[in-house]
C-alpha positions in Angstrom: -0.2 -11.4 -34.7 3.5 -9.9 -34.6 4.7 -9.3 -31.3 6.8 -6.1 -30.1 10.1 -6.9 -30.0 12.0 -4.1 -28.1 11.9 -1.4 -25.8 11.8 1.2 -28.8 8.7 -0.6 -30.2 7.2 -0.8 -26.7 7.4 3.4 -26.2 5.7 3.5 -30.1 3.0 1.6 -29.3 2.2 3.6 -26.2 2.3 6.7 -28.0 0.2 5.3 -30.3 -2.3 4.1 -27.8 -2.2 7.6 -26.3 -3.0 9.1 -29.9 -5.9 6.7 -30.2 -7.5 6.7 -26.5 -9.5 10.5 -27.3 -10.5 8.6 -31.1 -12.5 5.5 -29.0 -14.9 5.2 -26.4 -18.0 3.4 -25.7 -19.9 5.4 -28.6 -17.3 3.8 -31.2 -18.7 0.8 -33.1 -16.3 -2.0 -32.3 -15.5 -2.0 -36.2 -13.8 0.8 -36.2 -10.8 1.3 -37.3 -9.4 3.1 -34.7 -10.9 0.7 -31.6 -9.5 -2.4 -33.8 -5.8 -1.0 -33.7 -6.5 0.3 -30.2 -7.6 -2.8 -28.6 -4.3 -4.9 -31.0 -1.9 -2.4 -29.3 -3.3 -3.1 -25.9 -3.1 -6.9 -26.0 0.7 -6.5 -27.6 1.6 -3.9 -24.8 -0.3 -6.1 -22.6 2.1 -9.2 -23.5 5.6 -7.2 -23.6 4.9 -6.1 -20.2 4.0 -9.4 -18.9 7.5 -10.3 -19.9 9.7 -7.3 -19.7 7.5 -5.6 -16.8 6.0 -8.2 -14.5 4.0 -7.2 -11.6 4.9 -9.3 -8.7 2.7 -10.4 -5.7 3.5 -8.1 -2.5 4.8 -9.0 0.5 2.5 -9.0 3.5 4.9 -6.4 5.1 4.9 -4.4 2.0 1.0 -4.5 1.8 0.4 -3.9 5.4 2.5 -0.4 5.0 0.9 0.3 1.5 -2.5 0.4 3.5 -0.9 1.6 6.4 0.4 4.9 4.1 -3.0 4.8 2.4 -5.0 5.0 5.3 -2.7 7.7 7.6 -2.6 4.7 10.5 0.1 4.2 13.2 1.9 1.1 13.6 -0.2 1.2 17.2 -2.8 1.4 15.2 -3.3 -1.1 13.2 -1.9 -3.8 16.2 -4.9 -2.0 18.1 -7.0 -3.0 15.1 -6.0 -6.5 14.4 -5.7 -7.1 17.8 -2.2 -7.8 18.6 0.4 -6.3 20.5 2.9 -3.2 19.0 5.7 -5.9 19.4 4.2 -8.2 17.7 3.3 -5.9 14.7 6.4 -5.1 14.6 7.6 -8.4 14.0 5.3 -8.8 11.2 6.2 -5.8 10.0 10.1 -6.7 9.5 9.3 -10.5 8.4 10.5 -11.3 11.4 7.0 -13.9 12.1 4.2 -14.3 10.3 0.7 -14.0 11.7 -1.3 -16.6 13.2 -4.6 -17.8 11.6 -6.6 -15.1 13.7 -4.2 -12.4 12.7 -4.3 -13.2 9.3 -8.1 -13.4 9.8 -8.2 -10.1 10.6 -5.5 -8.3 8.5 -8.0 -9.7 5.8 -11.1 -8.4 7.4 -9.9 -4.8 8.6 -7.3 -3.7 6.3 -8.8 -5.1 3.2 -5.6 -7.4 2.3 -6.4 -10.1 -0.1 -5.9 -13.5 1.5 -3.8 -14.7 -1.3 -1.0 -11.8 -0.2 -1.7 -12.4 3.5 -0.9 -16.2 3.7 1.6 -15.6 1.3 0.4 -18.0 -2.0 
């Protein structure tokens, strides 16, 4: 299978993809031709981006604000939560430390950040 070479390829295929999406769905046998070119589009959009747009793993500071924003808590908060002091969530909030086992325990449990992000792997 051909791959997409550039960025101008890249923004054809999406406009394709978006002409196709309204022509597929679960009714569509997966014969069709439409689906077929829909789900090759995909998989070559899916490998450009891989390359060209890679999604990189978040920081725990970075996640702890994401869910911080996402859930309208305090920096107070979320130290009341995990059970640590407002300094110390601080800290963790700059980079400055990273949380102990029991912290990390429950930045898991209560905000609902995977472990993988949390211990940093």
């Amino acid at each position: 299978m051909a791959k997409i070479q550039n960025e101008q390829a890249y923004r054809a295929a999406l406009h394709r993809i978006d002409e196709l999406l309204p022509l597929t769905g679960d009714e569509v046998p997966r014969n069709d031709p439409h689906q077929l070119e829909l789900e090759m589009l995909t998989d070559l959009v899916y490998e450009y981006e891989a390359v060209h747009y890679p999604v990189e793993r978040p920081s725990l500071p970075a996640a702890i604000r994401l869910r911080m924003y996402e859930q309208n808590l305090t920096q107070t908060k979320v130290a009341e939560m995990i059970g640590v002091s407002t300094s110390r969530m601080s800290e963790i909030l700059t980079g400055k430390t990273d949380p102990t086992f029991s912290t990390a325990r429950r930045i898991c449990q209560d905000l609902h950040i995977p472990a993988a992000v949390v211990l940093g792997v």
